[in-house]
N, C-alpha and C positions, 0 to 999 in steps of 0.2 A: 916407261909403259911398254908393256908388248908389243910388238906390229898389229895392226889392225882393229888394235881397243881404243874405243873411245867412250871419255865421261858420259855418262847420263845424268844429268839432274834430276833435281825433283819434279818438274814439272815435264818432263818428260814420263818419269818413271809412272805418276800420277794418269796421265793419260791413259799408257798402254794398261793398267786395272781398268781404267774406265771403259774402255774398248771393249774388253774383258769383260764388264759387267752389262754393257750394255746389249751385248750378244745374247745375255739371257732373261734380263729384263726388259717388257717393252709396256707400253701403258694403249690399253682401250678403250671404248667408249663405258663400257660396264667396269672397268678396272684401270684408271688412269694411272699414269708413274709422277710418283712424288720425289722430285729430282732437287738437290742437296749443290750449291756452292759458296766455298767459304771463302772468303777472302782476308788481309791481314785485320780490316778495322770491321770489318761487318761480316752477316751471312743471310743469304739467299733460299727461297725457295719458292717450286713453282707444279703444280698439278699440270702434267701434260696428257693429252690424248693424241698416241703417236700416229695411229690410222688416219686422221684430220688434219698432224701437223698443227692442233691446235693448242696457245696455253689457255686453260680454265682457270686456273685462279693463282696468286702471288700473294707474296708477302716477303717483306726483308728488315731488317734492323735500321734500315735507312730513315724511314718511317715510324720508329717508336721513338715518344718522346719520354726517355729516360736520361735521371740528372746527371748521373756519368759516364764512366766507360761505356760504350754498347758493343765492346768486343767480347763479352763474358757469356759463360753458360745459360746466367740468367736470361740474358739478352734473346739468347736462341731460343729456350723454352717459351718466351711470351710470342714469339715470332710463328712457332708453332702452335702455341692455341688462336693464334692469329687466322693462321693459314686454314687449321681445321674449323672456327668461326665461318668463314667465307665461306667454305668446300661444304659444311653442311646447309649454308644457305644456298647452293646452287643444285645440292642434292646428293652429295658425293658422300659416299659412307666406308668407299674400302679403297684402298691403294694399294700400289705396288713401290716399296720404299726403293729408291735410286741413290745412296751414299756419295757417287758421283769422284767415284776411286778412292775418298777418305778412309781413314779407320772409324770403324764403330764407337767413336770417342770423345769425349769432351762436347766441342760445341756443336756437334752431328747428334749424338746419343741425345744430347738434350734437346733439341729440337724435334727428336722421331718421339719424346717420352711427352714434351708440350703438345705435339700431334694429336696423337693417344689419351688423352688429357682431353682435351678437347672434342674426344668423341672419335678418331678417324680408329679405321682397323686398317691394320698391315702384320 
């Protein structure tokens, strides 16, 4: 290795986009951020209003009771009509999608399309 280089991992390299994204995404009381974490066996998601520091509403794969896997696209999508379920029972009708340094892919994509699905705009 060169002088002065060092590895970066993924969860590294994950952050600094997130950093990056978050400079220009931020969620308000009229346009909340719909903020994305996946993890290996589940995924996360949660309506924040950053001006309050408050979360409005949640939803995760923890909480569905499907007979198998719940690491799957499908898993996300039902998570996402989940989340937009709740968000339009508190009133919430448009977001600002937060990816949360992911690609636009797989169990994120399907989660922002079960959102949308469900009624949210972004």
């Amino acid at each position: 290795m060169p002088a002065g280089f060092t590895e970066r991992n993924t969860v590294q390299l994950r952050s600094r986009r997130r950093r990056r994204i978050r400079k220009k995404i931020s969620g308000s009381p009229g346009r909340p951020r719909l903020s994305v974490f996946r993890s290996n066996k589940h995924i996360y998601a949660q309506i924040i209003d950053d001006v309050h520091g408050h979360t409005l509403v949640e939803a995760s794969s923890r909480g569905l009771s499907t007979g198998g896997s719940v690491k799957t696209a499908d898993a996300a999508k039902e998570v996402g009509k989940l989340l937009a379920g709740r968000a339009t029972e508190q009133g919430i009708e448009t977001v600002a999608f937060d990816r949360g340094g992911y690609l636009y892919h797989g169990r994120v994509k399907a989660l922002a399309e079960g959102a949308r699905e469900g009624g949210l705009k972004f």
